[in-house]
C-alpha positions in Angstrom: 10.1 84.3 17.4 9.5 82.2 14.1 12.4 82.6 12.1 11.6 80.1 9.1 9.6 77.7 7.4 10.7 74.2 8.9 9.1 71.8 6.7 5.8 71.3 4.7 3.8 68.2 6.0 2.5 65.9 3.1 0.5 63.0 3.7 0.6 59.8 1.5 -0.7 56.2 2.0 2.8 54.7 1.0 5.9 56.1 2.3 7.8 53.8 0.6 6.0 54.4 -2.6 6.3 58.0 -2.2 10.2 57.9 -1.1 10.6 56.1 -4.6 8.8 59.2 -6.5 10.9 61.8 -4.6 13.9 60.3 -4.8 13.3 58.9 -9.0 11.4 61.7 -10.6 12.6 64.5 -8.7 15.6 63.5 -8.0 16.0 64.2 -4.4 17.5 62.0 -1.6 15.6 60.9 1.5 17.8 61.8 4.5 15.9 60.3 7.3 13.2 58.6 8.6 11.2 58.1 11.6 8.6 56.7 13.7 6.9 59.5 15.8 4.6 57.5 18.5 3.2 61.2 19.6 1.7 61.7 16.6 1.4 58.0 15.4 3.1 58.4 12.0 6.1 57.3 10.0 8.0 59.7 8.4 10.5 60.3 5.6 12.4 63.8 5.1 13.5 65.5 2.3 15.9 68.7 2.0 14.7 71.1 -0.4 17.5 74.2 -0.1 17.3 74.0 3.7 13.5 73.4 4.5 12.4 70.1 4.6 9.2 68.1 2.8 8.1 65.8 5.5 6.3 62.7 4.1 3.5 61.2 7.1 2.3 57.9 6.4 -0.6 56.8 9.6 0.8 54.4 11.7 -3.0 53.4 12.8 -6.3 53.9 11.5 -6.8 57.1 14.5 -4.1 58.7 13.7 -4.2 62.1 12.2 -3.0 61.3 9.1 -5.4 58.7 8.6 -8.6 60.8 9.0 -6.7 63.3 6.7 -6.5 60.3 4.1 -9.8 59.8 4.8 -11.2 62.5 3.7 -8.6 63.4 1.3 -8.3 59.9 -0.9 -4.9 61.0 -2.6 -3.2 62.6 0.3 -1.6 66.0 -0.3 -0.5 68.8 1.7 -1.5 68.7 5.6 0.1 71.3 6.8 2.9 73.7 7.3 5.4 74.1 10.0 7.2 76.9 11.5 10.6 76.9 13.4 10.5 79.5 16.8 13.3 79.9 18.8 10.4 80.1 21.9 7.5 77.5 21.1 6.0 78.0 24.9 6.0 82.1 23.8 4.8 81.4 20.3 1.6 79.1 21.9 0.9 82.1 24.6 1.1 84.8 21.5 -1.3 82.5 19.4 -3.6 82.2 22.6 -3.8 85.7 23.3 -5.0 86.6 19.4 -7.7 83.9 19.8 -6.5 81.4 17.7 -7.5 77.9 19.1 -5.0 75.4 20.2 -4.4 72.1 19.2 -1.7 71.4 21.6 -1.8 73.6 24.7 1.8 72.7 25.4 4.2 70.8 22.8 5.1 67.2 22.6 7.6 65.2 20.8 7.7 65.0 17.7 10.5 64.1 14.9 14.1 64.8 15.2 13.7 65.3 18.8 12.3 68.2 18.3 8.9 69.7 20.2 6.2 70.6 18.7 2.3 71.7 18.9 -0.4 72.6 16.4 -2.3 75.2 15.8 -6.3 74.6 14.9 -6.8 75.3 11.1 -10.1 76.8 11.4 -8.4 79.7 13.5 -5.6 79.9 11.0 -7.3 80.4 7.8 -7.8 76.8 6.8 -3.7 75.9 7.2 -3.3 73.4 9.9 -0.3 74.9 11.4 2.9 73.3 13.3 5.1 75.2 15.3 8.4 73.6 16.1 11.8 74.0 18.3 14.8 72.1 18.5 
């Protein structure tokens, strides 16, 4: 059911900082952003030969993003997302090999698509989307 790596999740205090080094020093070109209310975050996206680096910046001071922040001062990588042509599926197959659920069933998340986390200390330390369109 996962048929590829959707995007890498990095989290930075600035988007608009960040956007600036992407775009500048590496050379790449922001295609979109968003607001994602679900998971209180802006976002910026980048495509990097068809997956895409997903820049979060907290939208609040609970969001995700900002305990991540919190605990890591210079942001960095939060996590990694997979695309599944069957996210309901993909959760029951996680659930049944014990992993522990972050999201028992998805919610919306950017691009329209839906989406649900799995727990990174039942996936090796990786905090782990999966996503559908």
């Amino acid at each position: 059911m996962i048929n590829k790596i959707d995007h890498l999740g990095i989290a930075v205090k600035s988007l608009d900082e960040t956007v600036k080094y992407y775009e500048e020093a590496l050379g790449l070109k922001c295609e979109h952003r968003e607001e994602v209310p679900s998971q209180k975050v802006r976002t910026a996206f980048f495509n990097v030969g068809g997956t895409h680096v997903e820049l979060l910046e907290p939208m609040s001071p609970d969001s995700p993003i900002a305990k991540f922040l919190e605990k890591n001062p210079n942001g960095g990588v939060h996590h990694v997302a997979f695309g599944t042509s069957d996210i309901t599926a993909q959760l029951a197959q996680a659930k049944n090999a014990g992993v522990r659920l972050l999201n028992e069933t998805p919610v919306p998340g950017a691009h329209g698509k839906q989406v649900a986390f799995l727990h990174p200390k039942s996936t090796f330390g990786v905090l782990t989307e999966l996503c559908t369109e």
